[in-house]
MARDREN-710200 format. One record per residue (C-alpha): residue number from 1; residue in three letters; x, y, z. Coordinates in steps of 0.05 Angstrom, whole numbers, plus 5000, padded with zeros to 4 digits. Example, Ala and Ser with C-alpha at 12.3 -4.5 7.8 and 13.67 -1.06 7.14 Angstrom:
2
{nr = 1 | rest = ALA | x = 5246 | y = 4910 | z = 5156} $
{nr = 2 | rest = SER | x = 5273 | y = 4979 | z = 5143} $
END
This chain:
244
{nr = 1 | rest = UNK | x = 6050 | y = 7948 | z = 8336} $
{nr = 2 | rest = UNK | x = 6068 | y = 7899 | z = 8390} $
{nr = 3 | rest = UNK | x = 6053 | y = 7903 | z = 8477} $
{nr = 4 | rest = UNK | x = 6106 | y = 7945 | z = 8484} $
{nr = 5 | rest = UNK | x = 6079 | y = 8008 | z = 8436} $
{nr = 6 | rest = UNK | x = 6133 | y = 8002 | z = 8380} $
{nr = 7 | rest = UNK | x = 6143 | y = 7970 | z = 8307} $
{nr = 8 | rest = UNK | x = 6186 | y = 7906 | z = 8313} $
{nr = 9 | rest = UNK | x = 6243 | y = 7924 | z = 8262} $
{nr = 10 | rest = UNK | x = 6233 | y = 7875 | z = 8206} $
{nr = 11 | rest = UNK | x = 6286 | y = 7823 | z = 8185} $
{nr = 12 | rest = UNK | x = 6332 | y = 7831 | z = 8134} $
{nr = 13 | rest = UNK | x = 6361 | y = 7780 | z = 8082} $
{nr = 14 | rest = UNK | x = 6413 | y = 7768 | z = 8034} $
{nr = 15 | rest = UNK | x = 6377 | y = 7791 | z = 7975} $
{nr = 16 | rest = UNK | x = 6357 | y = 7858 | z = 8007} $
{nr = 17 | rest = UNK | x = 6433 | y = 7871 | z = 8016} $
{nr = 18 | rest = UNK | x = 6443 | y = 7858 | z = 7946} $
{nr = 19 | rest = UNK | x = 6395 | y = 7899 | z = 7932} $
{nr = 20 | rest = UNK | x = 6427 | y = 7961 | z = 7966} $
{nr = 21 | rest = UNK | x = 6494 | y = 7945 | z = 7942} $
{nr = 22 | rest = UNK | x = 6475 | y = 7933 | z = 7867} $
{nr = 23 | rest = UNK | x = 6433 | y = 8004 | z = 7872} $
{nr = 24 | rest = UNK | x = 6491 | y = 8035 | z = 7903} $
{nr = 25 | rest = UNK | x = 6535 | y = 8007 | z = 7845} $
{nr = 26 | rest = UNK | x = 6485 | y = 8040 | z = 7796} $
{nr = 27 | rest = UNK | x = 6501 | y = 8101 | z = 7827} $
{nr = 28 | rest = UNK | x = 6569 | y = 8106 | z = 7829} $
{nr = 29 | rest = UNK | x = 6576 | y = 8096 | z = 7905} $
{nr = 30 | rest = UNK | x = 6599 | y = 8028 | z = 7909} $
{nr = 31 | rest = UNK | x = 6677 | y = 8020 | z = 7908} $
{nr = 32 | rest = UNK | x = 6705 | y = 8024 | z = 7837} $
{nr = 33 | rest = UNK | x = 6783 | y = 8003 | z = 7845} $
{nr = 34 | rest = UNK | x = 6798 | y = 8029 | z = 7770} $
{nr = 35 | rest = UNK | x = 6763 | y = 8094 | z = 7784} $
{nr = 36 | rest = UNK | x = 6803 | y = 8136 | z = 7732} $
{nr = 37 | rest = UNK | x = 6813 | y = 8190 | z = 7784} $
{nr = 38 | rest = UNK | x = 6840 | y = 8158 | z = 7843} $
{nr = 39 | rest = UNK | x = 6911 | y = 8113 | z = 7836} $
{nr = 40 | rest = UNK | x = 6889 | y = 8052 | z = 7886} $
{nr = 41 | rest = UNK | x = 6930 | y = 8035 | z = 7940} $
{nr = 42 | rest = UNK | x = 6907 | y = 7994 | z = 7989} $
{nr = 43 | rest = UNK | x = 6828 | y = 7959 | z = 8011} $
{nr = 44 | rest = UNK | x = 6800 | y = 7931 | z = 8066} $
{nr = 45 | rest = UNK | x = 6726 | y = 7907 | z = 8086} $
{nr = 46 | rest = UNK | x = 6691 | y = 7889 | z = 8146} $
{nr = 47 | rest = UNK | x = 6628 | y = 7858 | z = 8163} $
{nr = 48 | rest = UNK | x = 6580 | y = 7874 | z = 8228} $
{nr = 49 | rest = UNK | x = 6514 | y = 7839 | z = 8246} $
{nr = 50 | rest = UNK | x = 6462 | y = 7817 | z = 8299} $
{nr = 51 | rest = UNK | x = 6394 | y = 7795 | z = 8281} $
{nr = 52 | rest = UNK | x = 6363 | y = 7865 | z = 8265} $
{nr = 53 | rest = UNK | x = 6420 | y = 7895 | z = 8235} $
{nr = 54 | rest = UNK | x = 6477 | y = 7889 | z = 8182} $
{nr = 55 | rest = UNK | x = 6529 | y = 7947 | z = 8153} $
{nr = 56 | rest = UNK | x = 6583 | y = 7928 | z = 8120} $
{nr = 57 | rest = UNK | x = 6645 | y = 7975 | z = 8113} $
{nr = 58 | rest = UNK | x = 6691 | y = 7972 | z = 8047} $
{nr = 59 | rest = UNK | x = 6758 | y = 8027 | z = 8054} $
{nr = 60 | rest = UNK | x = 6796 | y = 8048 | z = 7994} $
{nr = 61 | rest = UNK | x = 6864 | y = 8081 | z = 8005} $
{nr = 62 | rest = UNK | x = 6891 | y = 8121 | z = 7944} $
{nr = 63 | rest = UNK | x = 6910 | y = 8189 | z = 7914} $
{nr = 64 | rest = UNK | x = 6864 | y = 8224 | z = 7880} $
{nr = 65 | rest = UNK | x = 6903 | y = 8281 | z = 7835} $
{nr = 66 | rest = UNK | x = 6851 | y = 8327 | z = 7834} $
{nr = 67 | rest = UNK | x = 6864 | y = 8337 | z = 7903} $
{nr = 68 | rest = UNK | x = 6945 | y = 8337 | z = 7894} $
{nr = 69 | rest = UNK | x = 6988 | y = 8334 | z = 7949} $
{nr = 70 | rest = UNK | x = 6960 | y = 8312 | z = 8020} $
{nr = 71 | rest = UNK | x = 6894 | y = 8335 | z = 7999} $
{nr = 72 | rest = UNK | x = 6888 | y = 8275 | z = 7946} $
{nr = 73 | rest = UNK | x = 6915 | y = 8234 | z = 7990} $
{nr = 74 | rest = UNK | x = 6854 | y = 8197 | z = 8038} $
{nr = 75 | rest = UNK | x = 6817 | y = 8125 | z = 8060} $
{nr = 76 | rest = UNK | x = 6750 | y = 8135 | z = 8030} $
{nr = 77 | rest = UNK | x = 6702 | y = 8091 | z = 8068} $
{nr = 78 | rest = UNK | x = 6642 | y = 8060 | z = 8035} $
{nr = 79 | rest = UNK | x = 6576 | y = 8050 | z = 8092} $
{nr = 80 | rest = UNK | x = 6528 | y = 8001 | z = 8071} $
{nr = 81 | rest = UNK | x = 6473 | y = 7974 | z = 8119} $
{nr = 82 | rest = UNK | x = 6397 | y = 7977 | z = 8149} $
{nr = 83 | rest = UNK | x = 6420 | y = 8018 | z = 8219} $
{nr = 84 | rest = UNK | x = 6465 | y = 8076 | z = 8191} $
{nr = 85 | rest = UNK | x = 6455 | y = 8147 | z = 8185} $
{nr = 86 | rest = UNK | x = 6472 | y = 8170 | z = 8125} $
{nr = 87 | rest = UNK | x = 6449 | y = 8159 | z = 8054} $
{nr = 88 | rest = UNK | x = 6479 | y = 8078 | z = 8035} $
{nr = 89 | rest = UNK | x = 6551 | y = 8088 | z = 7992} $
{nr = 90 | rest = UNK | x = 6597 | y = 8147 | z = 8011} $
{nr = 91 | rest = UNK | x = 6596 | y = 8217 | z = 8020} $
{nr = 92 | rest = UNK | x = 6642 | y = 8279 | z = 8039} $
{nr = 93 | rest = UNK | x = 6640 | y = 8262 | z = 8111} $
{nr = 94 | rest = UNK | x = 6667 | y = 8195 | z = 8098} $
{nr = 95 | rest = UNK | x = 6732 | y = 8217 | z = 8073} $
{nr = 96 | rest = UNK | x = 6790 | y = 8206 | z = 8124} $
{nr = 97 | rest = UNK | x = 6853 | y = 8254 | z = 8108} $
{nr = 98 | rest = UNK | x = 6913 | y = 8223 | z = 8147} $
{nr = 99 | rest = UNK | x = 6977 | y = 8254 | z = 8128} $
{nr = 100 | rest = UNK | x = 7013 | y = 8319 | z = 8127} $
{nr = 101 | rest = UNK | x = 7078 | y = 8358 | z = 8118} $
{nr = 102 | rest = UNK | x = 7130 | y = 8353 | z = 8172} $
{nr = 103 | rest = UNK | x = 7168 | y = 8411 | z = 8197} $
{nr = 104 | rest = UNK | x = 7229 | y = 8401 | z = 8153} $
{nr = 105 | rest = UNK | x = 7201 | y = 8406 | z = 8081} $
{nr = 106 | rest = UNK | x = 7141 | y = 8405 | z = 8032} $
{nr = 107 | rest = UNK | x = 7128 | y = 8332 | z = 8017} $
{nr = 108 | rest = UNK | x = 7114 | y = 8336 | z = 7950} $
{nr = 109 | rest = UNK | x = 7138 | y = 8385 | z = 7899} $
{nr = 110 | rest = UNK | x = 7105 | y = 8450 | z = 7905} $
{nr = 111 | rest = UNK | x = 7085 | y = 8468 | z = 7840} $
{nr = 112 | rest = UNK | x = 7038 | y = 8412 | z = 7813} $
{nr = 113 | rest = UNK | x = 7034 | y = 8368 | z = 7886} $
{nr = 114 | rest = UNK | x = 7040 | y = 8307 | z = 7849} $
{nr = 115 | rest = UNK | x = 7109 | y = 8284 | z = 7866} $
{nr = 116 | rest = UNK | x = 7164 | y = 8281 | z = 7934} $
{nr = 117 | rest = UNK | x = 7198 | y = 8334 | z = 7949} $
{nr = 118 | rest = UNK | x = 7273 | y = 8304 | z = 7933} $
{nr = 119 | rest = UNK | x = 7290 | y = 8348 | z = 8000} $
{nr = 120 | rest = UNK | x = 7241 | y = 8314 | z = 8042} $
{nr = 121 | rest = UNK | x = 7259 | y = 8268 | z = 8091} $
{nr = 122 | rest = UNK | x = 7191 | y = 8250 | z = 8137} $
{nr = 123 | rest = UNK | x = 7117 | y = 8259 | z = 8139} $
{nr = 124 | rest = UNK | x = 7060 | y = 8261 | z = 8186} $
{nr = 125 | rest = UNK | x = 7020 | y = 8201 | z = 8183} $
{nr = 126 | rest = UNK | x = 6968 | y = 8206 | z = 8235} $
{nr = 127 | rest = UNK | x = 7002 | y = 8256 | z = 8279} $
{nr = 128 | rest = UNK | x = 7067 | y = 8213 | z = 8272} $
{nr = 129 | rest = UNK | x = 7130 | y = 8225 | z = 8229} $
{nr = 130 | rest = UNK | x = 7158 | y = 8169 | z = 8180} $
{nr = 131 | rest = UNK | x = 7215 | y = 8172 | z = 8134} $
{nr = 132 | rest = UNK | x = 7204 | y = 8186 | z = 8066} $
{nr = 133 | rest = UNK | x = 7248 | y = 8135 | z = 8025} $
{nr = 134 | rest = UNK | x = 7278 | y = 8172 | z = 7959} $
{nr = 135 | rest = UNK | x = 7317 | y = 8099 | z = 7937} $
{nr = 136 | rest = UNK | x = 7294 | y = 8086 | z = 7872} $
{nr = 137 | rest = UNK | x = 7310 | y = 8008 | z = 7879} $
{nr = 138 | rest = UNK | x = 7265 | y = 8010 | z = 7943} $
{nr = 139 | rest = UNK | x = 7209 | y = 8008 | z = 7895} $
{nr = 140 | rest = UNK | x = 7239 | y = 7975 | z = 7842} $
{nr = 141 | rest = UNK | x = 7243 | y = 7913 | z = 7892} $
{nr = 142 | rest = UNK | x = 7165 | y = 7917 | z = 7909} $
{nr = 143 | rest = UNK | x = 7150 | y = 7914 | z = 7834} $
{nr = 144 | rest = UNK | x = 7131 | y = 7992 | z = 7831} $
{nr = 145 | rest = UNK | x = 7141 | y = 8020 | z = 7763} $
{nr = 146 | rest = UNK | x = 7157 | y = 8085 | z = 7771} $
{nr = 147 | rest = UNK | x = 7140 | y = 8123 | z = 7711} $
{nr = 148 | rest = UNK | x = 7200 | y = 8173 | z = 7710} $
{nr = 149 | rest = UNK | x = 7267 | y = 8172 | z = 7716} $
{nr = 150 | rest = UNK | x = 7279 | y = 8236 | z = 7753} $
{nr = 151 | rest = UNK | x = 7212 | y = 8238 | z = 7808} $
{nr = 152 | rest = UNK | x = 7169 | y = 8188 | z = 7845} $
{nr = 153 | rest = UNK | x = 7099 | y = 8205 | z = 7841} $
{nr = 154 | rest = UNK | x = 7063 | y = 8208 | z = 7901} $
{nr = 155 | rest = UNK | x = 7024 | y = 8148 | z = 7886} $
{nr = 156 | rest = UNK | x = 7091 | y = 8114 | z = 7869} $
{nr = 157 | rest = UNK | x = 7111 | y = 8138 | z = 7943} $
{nr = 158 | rest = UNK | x = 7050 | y = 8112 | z = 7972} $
{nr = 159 | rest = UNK | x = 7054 | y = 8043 | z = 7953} $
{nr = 160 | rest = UNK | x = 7114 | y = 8043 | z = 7973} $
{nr = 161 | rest = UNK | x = 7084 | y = 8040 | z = 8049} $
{nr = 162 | rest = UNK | x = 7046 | y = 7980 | z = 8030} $
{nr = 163 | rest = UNK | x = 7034 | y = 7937 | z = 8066} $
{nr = 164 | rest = UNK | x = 7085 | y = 7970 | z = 8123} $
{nr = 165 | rest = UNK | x = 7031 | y = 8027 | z = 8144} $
{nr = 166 | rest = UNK | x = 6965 | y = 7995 | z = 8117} $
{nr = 167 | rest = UNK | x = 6941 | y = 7989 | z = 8188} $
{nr = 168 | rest = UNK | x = 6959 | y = 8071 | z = 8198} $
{nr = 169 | rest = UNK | x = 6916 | y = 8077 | z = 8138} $
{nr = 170 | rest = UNK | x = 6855 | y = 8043 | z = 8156} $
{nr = 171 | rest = UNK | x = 6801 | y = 8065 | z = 8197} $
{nr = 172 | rest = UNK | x = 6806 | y = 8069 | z = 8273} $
{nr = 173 | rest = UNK | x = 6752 | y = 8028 | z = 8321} $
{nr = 174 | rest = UNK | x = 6728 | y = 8107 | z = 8337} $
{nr = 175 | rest = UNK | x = 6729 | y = 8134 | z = 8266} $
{nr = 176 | rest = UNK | x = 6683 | y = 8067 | z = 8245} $
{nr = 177 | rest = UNK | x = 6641 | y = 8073 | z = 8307} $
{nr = 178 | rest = UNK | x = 6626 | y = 8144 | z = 8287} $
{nr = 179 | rest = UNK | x = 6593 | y = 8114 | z = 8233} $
{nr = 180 | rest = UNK | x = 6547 | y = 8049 | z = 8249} $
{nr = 181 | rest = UNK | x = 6520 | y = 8030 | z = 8317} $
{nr = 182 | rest = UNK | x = 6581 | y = 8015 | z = 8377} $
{nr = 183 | rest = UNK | x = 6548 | y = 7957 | z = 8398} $
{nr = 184 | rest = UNK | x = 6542 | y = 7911 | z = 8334} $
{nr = 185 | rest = UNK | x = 6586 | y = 7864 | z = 8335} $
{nr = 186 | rest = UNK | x = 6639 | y = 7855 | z = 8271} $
{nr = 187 | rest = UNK | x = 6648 | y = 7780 | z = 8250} $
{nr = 188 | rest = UNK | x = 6695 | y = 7784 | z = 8192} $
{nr = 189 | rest = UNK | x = 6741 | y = 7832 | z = 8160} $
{nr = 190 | rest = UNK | x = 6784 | y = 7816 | z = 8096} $
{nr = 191 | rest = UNK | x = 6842 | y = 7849 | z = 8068} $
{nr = 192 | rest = UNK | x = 6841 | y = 7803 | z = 8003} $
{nr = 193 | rest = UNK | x = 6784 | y = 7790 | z = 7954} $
{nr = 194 | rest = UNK | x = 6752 | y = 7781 | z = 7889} $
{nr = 195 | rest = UNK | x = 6726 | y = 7854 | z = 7877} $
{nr = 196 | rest = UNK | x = 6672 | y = 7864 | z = 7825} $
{nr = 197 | rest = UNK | x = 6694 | y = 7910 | z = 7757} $
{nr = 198 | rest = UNK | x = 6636 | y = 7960 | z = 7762} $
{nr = 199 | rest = UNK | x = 6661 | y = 7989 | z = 7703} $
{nr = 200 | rest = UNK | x = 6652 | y = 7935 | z = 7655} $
{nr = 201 | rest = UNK | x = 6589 | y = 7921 | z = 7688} $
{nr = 202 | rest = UNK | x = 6591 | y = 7877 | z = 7740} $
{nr = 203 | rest = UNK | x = 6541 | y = 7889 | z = 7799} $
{nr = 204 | rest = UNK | x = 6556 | y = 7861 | z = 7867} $
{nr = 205 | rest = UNK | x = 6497 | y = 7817 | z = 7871} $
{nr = 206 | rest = UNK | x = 6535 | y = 7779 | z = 7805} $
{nr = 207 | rest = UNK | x = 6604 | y = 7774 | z = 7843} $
{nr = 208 | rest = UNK | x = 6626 | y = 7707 | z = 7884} $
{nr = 209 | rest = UNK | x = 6662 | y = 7751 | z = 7938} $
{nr = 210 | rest = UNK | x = 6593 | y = 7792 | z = 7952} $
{nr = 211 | rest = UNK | x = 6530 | y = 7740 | z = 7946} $
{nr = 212 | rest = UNK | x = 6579 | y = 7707 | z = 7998} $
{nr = 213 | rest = UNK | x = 6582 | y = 7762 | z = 8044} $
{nr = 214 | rest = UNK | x = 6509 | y = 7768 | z = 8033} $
{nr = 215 | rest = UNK | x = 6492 | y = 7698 | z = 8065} $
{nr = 216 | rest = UNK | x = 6544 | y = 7706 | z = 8122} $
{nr = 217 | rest = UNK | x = 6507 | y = 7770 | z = 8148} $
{nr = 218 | rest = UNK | x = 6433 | y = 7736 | z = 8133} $
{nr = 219 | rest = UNK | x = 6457 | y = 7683 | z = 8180} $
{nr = 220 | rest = UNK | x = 6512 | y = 7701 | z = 8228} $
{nr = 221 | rest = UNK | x = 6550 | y = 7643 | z = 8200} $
{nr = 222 | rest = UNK | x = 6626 | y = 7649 | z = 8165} $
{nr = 223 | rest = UNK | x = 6630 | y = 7586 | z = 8146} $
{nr = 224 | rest = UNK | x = 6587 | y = 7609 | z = 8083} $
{nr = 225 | rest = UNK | x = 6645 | y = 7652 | z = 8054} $
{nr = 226 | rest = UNK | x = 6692 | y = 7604 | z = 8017} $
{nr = 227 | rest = UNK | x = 6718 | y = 7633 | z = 7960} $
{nr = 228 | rest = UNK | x = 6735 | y = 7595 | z = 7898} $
{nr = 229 | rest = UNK | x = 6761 | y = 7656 | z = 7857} $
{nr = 230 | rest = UNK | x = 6833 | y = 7690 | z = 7873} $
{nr = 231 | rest = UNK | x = 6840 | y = 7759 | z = 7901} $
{nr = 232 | rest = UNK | x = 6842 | y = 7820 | z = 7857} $
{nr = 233 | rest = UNK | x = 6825 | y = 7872 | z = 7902} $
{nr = 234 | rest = UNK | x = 6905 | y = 7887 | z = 7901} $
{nr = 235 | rest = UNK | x = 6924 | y = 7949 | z = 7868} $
{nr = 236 | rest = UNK | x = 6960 | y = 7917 | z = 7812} $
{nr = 237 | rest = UNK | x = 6907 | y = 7883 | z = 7794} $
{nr = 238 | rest = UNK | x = 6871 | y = 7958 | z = 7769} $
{nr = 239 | rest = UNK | x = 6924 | y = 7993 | z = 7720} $
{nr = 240 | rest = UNK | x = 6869 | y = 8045 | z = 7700} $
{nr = 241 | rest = UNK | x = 6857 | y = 8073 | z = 7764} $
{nr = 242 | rest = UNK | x = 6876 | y = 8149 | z = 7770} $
{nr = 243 | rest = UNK | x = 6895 | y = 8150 | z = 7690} $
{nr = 244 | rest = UNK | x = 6839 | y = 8187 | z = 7677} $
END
């Protein structure tokens, strides 16, 4: 105990980040982009520090059919850090449900919720409307294979918004604040990387992308994330996601 009656908070370092990242990979609460349940759409990760303190904040857009419809649809944000809250990983809380119907029709069909409504013609995406685009080439040209010739599945429709909407998608200053402390400062956020396959095994602390990370929040410095290997964090890059 120090002069002024309380514990100075110890300091942290890259290998205890690792650490909590690689234990939260073990328990299924690091991101997994080919999680068979959830059809990946779009990621992005950002990094806060001072010299007491690190989170770091991964989002994954996608559809989860088990939900179906607008329920399945959500940016599921992944907390990891020494100042937060709640348990390290993701919970229920951290589930951000964005969209809805508009007043003219059902988006998506309303037996199964799992493709659009061909009479739909908008949607609420955080309070706003935006046209719902029923041109099969539309997606054709983005390199979306759509798996039917007569619907477009909702995760079809979904990346169809990307990268247009990502930024409606993502996380707001407030909803982030809500979660980690308002005053530590962020000093990086990526919308491209090298994302670990948790589900042929490989732990954070064994990725380029993450050990990387690690050392920029041990020392406040950028300049030690320089990746040599390409992106993959891309949601064609995880075919088995949501084919469960």
């Amino acid at each position: 105990m120090n002069i002024f009656g309380f514990n100075k908070k110890q300091e942290y370092s890259s290998k205890d980040i690792l650490k909590q990242l690689d234990k939260c990979a073990e328990d299924y609460t690091f991101p997994m982009l080919d999680n068979g349940y959830v059809y990946p759409v779009h990621s992005k990760l950002s990094v806060y520090r001072d010299e007491k303190r690190w989170t770091l904040i991964i989002e994954v857009i996608g559809f989860n059919y088990r939900g179906g419809g607008h329920n399945g649809i959500s940016n599921c944000l992944h907390v990891f850090g020494n100042c937060i809250d709640t348990k390290p990983g993701t919970d229920n809380a951290n589930f951000l449900y964005l969209t809805d119907n508009s007043s003219d029709f059902p988006t998506f069909d309303e037996e199964y919720e799992e493709s659009l409504n061909p009479k739909a013609e908008s949607m609420i995406l955080r309070n706003k409307e935006i046209a719902i685009n029923h041109n099969r080439e539309f997606y054709i040209k983005k390199e979306i294979k759509l798996e039917e010739a007569d619907k477009i599945f909702v995760w079809e429709f979904l990346r169809g918004l990307e990268p247009e909407y990502n930024k409606e998608f993502e996380a707001t200053e407030k909803e982030i604040r809500e979660r980690i402390p308002t005053d530590l400062p962020k000093i990086m956020e990526l919308t491209k990387w090298n994302h670990p396959d948790c589900a042929d095994s490989e732990i954070p602390s064994k990725n380029e992308t993450f050990r990387q990370i690690a050392k920029v929040l041990e020392t406040g410095k950028t300049e030690f994330y320089k990746p040599n290997k390409q992106p993959n964090n891309h949601w064609k890059n995880w075919p088995d996601g949501g084919t469960l």
